[in-house]
N, C-alpha and C positions, 0 to 999 in steps of 0.2 A: 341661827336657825335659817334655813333655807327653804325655799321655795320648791314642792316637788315637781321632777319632770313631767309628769301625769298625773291623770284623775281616772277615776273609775265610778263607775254608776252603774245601776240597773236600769234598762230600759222597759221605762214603764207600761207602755204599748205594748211590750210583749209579753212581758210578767202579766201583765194582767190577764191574759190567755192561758195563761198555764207554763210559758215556754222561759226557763232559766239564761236568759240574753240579757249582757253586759255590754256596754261599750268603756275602751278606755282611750281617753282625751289626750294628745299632747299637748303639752304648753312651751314645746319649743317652738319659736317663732315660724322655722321655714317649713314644718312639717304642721304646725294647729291647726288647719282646714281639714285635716283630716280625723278620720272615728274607726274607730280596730274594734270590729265586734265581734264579741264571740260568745260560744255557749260551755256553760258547766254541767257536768254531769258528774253529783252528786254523791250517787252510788259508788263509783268506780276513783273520785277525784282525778277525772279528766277534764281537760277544758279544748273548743274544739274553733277554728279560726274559723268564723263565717263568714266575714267581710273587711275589707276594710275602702271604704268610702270617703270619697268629699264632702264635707258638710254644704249643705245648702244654703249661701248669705243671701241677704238682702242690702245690696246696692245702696247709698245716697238716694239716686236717683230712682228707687223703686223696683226699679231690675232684680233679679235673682238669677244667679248661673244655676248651673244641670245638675245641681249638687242633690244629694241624699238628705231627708228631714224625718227620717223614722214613719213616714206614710204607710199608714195598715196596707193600703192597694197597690204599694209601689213595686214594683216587678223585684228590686233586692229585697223588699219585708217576705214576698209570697217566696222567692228562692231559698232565706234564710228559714223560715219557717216549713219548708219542705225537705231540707239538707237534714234541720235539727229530728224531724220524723224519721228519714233514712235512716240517719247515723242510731237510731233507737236510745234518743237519750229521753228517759221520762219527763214527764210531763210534770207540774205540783198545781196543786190546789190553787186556783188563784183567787 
């Protein structure tokens, strides 16, 4: 048995809004900082790229780099959540 290359999850931050956003993780070493988010559209079984980001660490030493941490007010959540309204993917019940 092996180990998969990725993970996928729903991000809860958005689901909880109504908006069907996934990210999926790599667990290849030189690419794992980053998160591939995207949204499903249900109806049609489309799925549509909305991002793909640096994860935001936390340093040893307290530090954090410029990275992305799923923040409702962060200028990628408001773009991702205005693309998924554009592209007219519905909305569900959250």
């Amino acid at each position: 048995h092996y180990d998969p290359a990725l993970t996928v999850k729903a991000v809860r931050c958005f689901n909880n809004r109504g908006f069907n956003i996934s990210r999926i993780r790599p667990r290849i070493p030189r690419i794992s900082s980053y998160r591939i988010l995207f949204a499903i559209d249900n109806e049609y079984n489309d799925f549509y790229l909305l991002a793909v980001q640096k994860k935001k660490q936390t340093h040893s030493d307290g530090t954090t780099n410029d990275g992305y941490d799923y923040e409702p007010a962060h200028e990628i959540s408001n773009r991702m959540r205005q693309d998924y309204d554009d592209l007219g993917i519905p909305r569900f019940n959250a």
